[in-house]
FIGUKOL-130973 format. One record per residue: residue in one letter; x, y, z of N, C-alpha, C in turn. Coordinates in steps of 0.02 Angstrom, whole numbers, padded with zeros to 5 digits, always signed. Atoms other than C-alpha are relative to their C-alpha. Example, Ala and Ser with C-alpha at 12.3 -4.5 7.8 and 13.67 -1.06 7.14 Angstrom:
<atoms>
a+00045-00059+00000+00615-00225+00390+00045+00060+00000;s-00042-00059-00003+00684-00053+00357-00039+00055+00037;
</atoms>
This chain:
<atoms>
x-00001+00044-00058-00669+01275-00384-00062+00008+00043;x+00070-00060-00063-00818+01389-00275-00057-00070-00049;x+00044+00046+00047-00922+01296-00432-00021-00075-00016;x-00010+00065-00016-00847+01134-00413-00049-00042+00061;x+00034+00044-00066-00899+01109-00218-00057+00024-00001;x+00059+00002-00018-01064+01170-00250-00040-00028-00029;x+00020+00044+00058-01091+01058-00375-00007-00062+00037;x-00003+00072-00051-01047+00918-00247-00060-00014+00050;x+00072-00003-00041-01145+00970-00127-00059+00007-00021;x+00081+00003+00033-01298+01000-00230-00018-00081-00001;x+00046+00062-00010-01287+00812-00279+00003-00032+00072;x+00013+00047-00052-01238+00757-00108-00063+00002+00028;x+00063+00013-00025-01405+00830-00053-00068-00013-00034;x+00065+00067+00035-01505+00749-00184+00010-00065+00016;x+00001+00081-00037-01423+00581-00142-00044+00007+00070;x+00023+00022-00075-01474+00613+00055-00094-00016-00022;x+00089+00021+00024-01657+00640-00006-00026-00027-00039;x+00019+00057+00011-01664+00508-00116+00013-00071+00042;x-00006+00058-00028-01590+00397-00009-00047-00013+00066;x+00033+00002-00066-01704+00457+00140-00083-00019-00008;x+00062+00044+00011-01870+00407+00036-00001-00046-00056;x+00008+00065+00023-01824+00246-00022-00014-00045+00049;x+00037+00063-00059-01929+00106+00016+00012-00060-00063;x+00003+00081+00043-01928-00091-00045-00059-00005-00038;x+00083+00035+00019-02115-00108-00079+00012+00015-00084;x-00017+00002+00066-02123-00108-00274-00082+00054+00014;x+00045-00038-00005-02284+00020-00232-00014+00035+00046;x-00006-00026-00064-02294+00158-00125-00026+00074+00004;x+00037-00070+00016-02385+00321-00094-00007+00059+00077;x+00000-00021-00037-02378+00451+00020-00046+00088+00000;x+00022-00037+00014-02506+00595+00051-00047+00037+00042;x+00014-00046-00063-02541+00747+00158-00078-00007-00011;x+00089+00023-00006-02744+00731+00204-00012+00068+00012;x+00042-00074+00005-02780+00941+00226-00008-00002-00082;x+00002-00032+00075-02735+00983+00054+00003-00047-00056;x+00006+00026+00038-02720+00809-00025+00077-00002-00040;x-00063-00021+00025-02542+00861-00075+00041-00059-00014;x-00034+00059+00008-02435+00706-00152+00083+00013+00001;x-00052-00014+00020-02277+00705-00091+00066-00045+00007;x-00054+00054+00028-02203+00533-00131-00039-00038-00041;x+00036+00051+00017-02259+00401-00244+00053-00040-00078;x-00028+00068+00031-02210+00235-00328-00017-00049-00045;x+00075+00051+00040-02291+00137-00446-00045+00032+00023;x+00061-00001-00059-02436+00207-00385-00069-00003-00042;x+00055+00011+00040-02553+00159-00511-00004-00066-00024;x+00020+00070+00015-02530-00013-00533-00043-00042+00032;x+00043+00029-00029-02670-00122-00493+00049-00070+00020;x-00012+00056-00047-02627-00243-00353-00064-00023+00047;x+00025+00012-00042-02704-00336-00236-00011+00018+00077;x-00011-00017-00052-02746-00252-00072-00027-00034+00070;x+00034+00032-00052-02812-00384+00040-00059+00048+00053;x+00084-00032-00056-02903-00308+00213+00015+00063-00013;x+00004-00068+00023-02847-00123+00164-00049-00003-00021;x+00082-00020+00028-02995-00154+00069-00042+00042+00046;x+00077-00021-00049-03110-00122+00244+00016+00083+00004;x+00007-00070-00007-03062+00061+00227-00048+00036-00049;x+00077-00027+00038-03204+00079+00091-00051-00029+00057;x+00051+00038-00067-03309-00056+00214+00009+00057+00056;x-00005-00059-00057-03261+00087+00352-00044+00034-00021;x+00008-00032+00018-03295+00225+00263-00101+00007-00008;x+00065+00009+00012-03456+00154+00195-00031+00004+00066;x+00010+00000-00048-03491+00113+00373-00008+00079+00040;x-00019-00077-00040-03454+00294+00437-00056+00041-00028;x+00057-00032+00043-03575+00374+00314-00048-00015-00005;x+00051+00001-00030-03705+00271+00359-00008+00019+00056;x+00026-00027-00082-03709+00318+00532-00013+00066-00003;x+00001-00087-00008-03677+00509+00489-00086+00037-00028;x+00073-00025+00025-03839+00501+00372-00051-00026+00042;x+00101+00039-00040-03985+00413+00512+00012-00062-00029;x+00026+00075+00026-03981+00248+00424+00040-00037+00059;x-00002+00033-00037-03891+00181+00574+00057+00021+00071;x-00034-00025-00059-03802+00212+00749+00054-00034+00026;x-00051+00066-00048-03647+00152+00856-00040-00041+00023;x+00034+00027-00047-03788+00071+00961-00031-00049-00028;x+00059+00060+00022-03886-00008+00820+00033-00080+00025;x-00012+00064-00009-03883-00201+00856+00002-00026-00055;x-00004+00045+00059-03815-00317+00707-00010-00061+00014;x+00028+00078+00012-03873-00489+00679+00043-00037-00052;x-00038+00038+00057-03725-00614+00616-00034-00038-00035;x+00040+00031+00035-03793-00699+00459+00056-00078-00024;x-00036+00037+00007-03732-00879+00412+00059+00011-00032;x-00062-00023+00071-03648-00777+00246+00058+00021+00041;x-00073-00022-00036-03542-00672+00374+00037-00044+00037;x-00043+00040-00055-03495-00793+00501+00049-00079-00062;x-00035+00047+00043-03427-00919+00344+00060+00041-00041;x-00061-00039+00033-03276-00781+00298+00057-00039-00002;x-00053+00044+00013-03142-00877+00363+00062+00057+00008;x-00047-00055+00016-02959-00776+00378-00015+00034+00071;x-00012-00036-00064-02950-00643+00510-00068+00018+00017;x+00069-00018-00016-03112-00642+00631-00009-00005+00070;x-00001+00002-00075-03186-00643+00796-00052-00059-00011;x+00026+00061+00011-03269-00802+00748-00094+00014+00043;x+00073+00005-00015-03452-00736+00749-00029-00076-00004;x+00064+00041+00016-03595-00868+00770-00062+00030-00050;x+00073+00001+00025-03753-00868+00672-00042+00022+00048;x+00061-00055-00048-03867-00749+00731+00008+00036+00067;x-00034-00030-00074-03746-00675+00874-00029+00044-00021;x+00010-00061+00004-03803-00503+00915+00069+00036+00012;x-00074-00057-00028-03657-00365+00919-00040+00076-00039;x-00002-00102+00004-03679-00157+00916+00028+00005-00062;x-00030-00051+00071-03628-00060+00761+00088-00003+00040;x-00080-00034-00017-03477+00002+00883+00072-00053+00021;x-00052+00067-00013-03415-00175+00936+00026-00021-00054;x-00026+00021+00070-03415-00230+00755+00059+00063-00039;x-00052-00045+00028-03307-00073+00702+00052-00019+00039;x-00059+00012-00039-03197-00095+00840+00042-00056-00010;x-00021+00056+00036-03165-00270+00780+00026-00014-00069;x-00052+00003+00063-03129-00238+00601+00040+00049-00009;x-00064-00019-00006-03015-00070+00644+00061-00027+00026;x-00064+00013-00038-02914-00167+00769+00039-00095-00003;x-00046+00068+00023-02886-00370+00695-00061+00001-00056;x+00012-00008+00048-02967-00327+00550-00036-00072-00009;x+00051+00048+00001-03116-00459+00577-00039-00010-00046;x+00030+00011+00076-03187-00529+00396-00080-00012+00003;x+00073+00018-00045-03366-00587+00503-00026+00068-00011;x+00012-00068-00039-03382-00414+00563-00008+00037-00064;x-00004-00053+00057-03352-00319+00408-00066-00027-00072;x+00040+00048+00065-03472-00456+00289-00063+00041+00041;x+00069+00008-00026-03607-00415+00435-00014+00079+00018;x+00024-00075+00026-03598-00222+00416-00011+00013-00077;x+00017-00019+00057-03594-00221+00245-00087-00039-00016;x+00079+00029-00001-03776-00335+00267-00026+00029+00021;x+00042-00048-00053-03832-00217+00396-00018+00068-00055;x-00001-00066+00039-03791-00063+00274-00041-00012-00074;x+00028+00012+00046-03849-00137+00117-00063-00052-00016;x+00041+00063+00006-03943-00300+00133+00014-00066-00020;x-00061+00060+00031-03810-00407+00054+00055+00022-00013;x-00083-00017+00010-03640-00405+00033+00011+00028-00065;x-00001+00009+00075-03660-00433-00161-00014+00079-00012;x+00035-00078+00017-03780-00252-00156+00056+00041+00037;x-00024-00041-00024-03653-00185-00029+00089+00007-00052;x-00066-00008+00026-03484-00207-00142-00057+00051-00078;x+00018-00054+00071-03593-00121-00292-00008+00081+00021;x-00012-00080-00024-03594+00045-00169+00088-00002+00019;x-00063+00008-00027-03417+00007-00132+00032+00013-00054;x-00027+00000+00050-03378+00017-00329-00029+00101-00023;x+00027-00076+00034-03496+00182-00360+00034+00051+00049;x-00055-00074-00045-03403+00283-00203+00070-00001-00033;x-00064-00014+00033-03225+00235-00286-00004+00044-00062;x-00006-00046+00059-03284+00301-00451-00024+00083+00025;x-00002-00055-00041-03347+00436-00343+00064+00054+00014;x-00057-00022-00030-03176+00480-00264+00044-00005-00046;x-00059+00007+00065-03085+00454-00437+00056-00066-00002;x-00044+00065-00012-03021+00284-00376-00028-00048-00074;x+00029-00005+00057-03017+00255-00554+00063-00073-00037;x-00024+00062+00005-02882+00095-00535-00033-00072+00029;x+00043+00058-00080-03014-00007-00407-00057-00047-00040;x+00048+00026+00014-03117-00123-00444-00006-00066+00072;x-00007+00041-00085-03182-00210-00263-00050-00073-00050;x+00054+00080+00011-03277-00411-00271-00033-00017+00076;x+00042+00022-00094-03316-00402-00070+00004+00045+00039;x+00007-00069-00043-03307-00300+00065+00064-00022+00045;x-00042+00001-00043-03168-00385+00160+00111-00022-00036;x-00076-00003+00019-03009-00410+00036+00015-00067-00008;x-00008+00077-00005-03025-00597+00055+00023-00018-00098;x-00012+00012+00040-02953-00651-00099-00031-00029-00068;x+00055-00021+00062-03065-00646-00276+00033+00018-00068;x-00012-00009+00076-03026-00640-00454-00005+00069-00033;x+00032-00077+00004-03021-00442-00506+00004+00044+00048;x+00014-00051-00029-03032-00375-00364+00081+00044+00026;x-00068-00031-00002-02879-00234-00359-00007+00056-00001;x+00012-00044+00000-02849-00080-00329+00092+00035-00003;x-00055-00027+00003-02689+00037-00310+00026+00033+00049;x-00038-00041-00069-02567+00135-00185-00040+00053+00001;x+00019-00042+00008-02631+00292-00259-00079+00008+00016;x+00067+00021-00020-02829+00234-00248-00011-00015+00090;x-00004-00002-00100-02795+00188-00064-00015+00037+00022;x-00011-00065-00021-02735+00353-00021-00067+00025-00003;x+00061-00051+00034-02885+00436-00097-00057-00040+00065;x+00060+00022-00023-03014+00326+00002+00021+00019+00073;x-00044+00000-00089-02887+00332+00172-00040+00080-00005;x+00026-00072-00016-02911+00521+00148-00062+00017+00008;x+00054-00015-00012-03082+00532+00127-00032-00020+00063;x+00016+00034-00063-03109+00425+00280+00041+00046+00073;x-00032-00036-00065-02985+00526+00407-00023+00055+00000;x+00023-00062+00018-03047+00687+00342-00040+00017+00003;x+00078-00025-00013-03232+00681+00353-00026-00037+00057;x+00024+00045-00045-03249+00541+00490+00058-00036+00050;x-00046+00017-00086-03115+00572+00643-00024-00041+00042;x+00021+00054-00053-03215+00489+00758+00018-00098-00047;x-00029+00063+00032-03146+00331+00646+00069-00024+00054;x-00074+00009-00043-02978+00359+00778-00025-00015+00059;x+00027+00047-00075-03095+00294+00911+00025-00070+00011;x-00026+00072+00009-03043+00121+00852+00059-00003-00030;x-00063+00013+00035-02894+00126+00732+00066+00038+00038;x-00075-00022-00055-02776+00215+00888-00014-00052+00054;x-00020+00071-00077-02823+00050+01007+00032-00048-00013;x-00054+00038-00017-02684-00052+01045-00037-00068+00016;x+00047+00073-00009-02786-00186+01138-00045+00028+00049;x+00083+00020-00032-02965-00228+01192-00014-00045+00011;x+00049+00058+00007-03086-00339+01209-00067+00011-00011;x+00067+00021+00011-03265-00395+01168-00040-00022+00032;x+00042+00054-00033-03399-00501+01225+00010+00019+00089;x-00037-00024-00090-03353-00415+01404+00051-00045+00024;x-00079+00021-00017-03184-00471+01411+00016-00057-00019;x-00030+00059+00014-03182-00646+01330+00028+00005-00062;x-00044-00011+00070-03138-00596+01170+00067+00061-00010;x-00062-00064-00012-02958-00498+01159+00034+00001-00058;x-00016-00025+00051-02910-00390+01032+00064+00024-00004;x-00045-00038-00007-02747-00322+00978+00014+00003-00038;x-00016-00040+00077-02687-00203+00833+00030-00052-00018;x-00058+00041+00039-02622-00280+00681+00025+00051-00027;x-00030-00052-00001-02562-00119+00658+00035+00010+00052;x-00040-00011-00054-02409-00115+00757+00039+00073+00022;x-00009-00049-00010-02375+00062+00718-00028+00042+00050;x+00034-00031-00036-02500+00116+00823+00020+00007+00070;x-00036+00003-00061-02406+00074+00986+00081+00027-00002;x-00032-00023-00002-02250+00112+00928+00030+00062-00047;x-00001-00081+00063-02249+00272+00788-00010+00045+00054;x+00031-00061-00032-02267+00431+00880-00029+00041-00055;x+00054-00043+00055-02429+00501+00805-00035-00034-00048;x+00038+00054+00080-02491+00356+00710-00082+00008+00033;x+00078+00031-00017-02670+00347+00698-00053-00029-00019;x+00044+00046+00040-02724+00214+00606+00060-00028-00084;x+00052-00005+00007-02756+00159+00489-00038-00072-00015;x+00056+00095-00013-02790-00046+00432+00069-00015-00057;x-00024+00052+00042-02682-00171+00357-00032-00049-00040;x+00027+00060+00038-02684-00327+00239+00070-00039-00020;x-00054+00034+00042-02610-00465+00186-00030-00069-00012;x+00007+00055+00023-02629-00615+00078+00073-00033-00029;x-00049+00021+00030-02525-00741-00007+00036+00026-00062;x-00019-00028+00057-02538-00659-00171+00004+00085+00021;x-00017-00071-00028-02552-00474-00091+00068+00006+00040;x-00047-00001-00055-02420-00499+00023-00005+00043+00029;x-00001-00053-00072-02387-00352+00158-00031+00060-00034;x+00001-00047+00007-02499-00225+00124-00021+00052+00052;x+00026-00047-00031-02538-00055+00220-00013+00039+00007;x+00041-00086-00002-02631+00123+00249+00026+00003+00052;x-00035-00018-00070-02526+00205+00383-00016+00075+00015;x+00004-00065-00015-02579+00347+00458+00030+00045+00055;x-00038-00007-00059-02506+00460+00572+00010+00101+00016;x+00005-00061+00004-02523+00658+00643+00064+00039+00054;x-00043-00015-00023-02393+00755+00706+00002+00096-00002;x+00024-00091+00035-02398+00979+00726-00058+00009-00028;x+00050-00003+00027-02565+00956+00667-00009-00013-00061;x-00010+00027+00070-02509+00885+00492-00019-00080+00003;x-00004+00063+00000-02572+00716+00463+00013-00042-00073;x+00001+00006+00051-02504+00616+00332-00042-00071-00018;x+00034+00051-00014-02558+00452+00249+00064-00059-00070;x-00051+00042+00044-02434+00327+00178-00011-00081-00027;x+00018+00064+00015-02488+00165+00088+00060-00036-00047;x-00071+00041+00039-02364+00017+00049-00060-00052-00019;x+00025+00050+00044-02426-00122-00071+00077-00054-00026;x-00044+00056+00036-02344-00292-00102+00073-00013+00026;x-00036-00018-00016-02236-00272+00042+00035-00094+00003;x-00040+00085+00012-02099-00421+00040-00008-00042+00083;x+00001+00018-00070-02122-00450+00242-00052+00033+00027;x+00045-00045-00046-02238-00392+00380+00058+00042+00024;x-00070-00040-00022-02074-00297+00452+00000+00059-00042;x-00031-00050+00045-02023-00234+00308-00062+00058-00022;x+00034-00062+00009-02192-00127+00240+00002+00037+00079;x+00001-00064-00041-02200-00062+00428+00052+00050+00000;x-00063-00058+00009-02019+00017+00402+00001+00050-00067;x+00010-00028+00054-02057+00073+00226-00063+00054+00026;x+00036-00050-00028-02214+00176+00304+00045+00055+00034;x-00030-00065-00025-02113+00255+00416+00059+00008-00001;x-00055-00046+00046-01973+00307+00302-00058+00030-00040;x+00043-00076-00001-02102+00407+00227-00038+00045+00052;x+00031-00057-00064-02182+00469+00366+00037+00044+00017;x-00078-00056-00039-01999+00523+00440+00004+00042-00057;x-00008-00047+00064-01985+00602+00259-00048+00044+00007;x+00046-00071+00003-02139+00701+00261-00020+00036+00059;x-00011-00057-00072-02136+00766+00448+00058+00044-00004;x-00066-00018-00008-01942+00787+00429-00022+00073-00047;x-00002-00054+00023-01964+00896+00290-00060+00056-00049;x+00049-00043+00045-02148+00975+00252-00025+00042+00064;x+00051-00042-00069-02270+01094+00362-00071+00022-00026;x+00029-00043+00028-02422+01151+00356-00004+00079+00018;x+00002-00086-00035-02451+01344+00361-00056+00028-00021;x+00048-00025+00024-02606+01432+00360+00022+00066+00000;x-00022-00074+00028-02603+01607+00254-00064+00039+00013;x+00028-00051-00021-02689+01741+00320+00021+00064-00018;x-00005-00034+00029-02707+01899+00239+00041+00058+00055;x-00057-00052-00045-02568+02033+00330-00028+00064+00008;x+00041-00049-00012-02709+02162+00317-00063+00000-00041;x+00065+00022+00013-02898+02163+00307+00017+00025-00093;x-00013+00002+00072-02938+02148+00128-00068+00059-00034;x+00046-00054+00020-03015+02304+00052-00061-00017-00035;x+00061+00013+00045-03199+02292-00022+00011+00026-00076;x-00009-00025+00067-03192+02303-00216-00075+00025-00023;x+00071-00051+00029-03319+02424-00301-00037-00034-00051;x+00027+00039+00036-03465+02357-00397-00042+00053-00037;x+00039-00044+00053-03540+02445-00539-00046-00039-00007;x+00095+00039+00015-03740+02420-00552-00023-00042+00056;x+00034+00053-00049-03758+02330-00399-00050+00029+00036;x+00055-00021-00044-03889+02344-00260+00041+00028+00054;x-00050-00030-00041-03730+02388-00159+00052-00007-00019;x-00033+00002+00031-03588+02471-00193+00062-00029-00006;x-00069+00039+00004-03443+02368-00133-00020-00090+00011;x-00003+00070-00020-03406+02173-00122+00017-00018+00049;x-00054+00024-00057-03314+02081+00023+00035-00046-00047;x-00034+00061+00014-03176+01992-00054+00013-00054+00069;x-00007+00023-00072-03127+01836+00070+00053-00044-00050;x-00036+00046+00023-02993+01709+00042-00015-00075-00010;x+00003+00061+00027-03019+01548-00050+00034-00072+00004;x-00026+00054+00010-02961+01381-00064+00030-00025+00108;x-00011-00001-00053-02957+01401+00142+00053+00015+00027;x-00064-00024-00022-02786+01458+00155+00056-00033+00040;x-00043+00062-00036-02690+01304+00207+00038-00028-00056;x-00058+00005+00039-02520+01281+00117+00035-00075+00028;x-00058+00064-00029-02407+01114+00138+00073+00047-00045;x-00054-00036+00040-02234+01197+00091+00055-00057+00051;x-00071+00062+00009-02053+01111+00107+00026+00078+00075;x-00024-00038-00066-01998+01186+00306+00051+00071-00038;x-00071-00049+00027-01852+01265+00222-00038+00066-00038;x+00024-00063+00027-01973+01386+00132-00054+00023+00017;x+00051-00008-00035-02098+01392+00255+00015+00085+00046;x-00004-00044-00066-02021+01542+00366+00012+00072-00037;x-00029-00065+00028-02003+01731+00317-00036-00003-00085;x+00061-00004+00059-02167+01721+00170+00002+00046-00010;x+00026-00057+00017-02207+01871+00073-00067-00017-00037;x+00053-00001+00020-02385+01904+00026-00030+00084-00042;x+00025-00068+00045-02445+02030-00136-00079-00011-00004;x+00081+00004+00006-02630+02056-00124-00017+00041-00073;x+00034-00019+00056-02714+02079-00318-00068-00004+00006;x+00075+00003+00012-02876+02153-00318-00049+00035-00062;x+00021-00035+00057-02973+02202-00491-00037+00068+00039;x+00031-00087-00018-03012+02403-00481-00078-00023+00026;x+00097-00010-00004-03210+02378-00504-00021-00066-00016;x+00026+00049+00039-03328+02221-00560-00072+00023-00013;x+00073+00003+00009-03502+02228-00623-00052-00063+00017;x+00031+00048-00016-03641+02164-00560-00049-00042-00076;x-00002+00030-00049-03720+02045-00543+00064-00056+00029;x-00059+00039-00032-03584+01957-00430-00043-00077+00030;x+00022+00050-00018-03606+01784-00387+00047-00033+00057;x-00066+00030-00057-03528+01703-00210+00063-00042-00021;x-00066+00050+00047-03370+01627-00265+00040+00014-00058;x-00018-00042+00035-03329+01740-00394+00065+00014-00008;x-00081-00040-00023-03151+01798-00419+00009+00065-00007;x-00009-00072+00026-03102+01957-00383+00079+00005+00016;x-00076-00013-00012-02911+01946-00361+00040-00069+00019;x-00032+00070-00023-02764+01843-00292+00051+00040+00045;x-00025-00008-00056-02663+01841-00161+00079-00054-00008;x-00075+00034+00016-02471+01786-00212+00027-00008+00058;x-00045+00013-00078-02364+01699-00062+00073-00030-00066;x-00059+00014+00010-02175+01698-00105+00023-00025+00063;x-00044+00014-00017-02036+01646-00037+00068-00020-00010;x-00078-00022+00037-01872+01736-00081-00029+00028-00054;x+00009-00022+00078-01877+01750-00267-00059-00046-00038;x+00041+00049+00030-01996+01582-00275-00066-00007+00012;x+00053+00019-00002-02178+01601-00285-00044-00086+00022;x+00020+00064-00013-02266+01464-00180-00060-00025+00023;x+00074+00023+00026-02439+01480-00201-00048+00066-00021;x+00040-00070+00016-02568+01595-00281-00079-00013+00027;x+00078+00009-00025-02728+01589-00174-00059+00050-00027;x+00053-00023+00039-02893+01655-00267-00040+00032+00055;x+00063-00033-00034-02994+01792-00173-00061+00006-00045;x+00081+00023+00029-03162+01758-00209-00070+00048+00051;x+00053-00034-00027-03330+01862-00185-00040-00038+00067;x+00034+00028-00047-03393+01829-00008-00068-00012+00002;x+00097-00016+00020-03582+01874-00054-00025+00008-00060;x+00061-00016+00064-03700+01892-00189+00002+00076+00026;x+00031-00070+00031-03722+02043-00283-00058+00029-00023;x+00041+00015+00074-03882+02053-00387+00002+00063-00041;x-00015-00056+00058-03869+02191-00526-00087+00060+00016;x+00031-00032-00014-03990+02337-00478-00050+00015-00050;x+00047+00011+00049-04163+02333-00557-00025+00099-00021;x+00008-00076+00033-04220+02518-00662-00062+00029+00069;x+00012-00043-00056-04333+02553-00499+00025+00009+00050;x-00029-00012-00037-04211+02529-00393+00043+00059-00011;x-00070-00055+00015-04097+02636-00478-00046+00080+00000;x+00051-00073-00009-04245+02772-00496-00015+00005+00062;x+00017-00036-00038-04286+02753-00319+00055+00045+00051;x-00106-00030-00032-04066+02786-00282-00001+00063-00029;x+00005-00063+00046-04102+02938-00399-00001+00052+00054;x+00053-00022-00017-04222+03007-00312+00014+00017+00078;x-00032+00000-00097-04156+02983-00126+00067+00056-00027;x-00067-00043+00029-03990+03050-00212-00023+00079+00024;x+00030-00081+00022-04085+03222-00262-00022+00028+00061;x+00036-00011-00082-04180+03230-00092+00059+00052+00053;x-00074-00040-00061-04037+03220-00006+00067+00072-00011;x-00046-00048+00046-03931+03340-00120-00041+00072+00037;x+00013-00078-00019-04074+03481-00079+00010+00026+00079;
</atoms>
């Protein structure tokens, strides 16, 4: 009987947590941005259409020019006939308007403006045409290895598709190396042109999610509702993309039923060694010990429930020979919890070793003997 009800209850609490990350979208992906950690997904490799989600490569690209010198919030853009003929969601540039780098971002994070996004990718590349061929070599870059872009703004094109899972990957790279991106994709409403032009999220999460912060929608006839939802909470931020949502309604509730799923029940925890970590001995070196240090940065996503009351076994090899090279392994560092191992972090040589040359070792002799008399 004892066997019976725990049998019940086991599946009742697989039903609750299947039933607590189900979503409608026929594609769906959900994925912590420290560690990259996947911890929902749906189809998530089928190539669909992602309408303006697209501008999160157009971002991105955007972000990484500014970070390298090739251009500033401040630079001034020059709309070109090509951009101002998009059509679809815009702030209805003119021909040859001037606007800032920071106005034009602000405009395609927050109504996802097709003008705006044609006339950075001209600014960044020189043409749209040259700017979607860097837009194809960063996906294969980032392993977005379902994508294949035709523009920079999602506008609808023969081919051009990408995936839930490919999203994710580009969302992440964009929140992760280029925060100042939440300058624009957490505003609710603005304006432009000093106040004649007025902006307001098409991201409605952003006003009402606690912790959303970003990230860009889309939608076409044949895409229907798609979106990159982002959102930080305890210092965990996750990133949840719906594709092919059946309503505008409906993908925002499908976001955040995963979101509520992966706040409700993940964490992050950074592992820190419970006592300094002894130097391991180096045979032949120029000195005789290493610094081990901990690897992979020490930031865990674990399931709450096995987050509290960790045990940590520190493995360090007796001796190594030189020469040691930074990055090296010299041990590991096991984190349980209970009886269940839940991650093995790699201590790795903090420094270079180099292997001690025959006058060095004659002039260590020699000091040796000195000092001996």
């Amino acid at each position: 009987m004892k066997r019976l009800i725990a049998l019940l209850c086991a599946l009742l609490v697989s039903a609750t947590t299947v039933r607590a990350v189900d979503v409608s979208a026929p594609s769906a992906f959900l994925m912590e941005k420290e560690t990259g950690a996947i911890l929902f997904a749906k189809d998530e490799h089928t190539r669909r259409e992602p309408a303006s989600v697209t501008k999160v490569m157009t971002l991105l690209l955007a972000m990484e020019a500014i970070d390298s010198g090739q251009m500033s919030y401040d630079t001034v853009v020059t709309a070109s006939a090509h951009a101002c003929s998009m059509g679809g969601s815009q702030i209805w540039l003119k021909e040859n308007e001037q606007m800032t780098v920071d106005d034009m971002l602000k405009a395609v994070c927050v109504v996802s403006a097709n003008d705006c996004a044609v006339a950075l990718a001209e600014q960044i590349a020189g043409s749209e045409e040259a700017f979607v061929e860097r837009m194809n070599q960063r996906a294969l870059e980032l392993g977005m290895n379902d994508t294949t872009f035709k523009n920079a703004t999602g506008l609808p094109a023969a081919g051009h598709v990408t995936s839930a899972h490919d999203i994710a990957l580009m969302s992440r790279e964009l929140i992760l190396n280029h925060p100042d991106i939440r300058r624009y994709t957490t505003i609710w409403m603005d304006t432009l042109r000093n106040g004649e032009s007025q902006l307001v999220n098409t991201n409605r999460l952003v006003r009402f999610y606690q912790g959303a912060t970003g990230l860009k929608t889309g939608s076409t006839d044949n895409a229907l509702y798609c979106l990159s939802a982002t959102a930080e909470r305890d210092g965990m931020e996750l990133i949840a993309v719906i594709m092919k949502g059946a309503t505008s309604a409906q993908r925002f509730e499908d976001a955040q039923t995963l979101l509520n799923y992966g706040f409700s029940g993940y964490t992050l925890t950074k592992i820190v060694p419970e006592a300094p970590l002894a130097p391991v001995p180096v045979s032949l070196g120029v000195q005789a010990t290493v610094q081990p240090v901990l690897g992979d940065g020490g930031t865990l996503l674990l399931e709450k429930s096995k987050a509290a009351g960790l045990q940590q076994v520190v493995t360090l090899t007796e001796c190594v020979e030189a020469p040691v090279a930074l990055g090296d392994t010299l041990g590991m560092l096991t984190v349980s919890s209970g009886e269940e191992v839940v991650a093995e972090i790699p201590l790795l040589a903090g420094e270079e070793v180099p292997r001690i040359t025959f006058l060095q070792m004659f002039l260590r002799t020699l000091r040796i003997a000195f000092l001996s008399d």
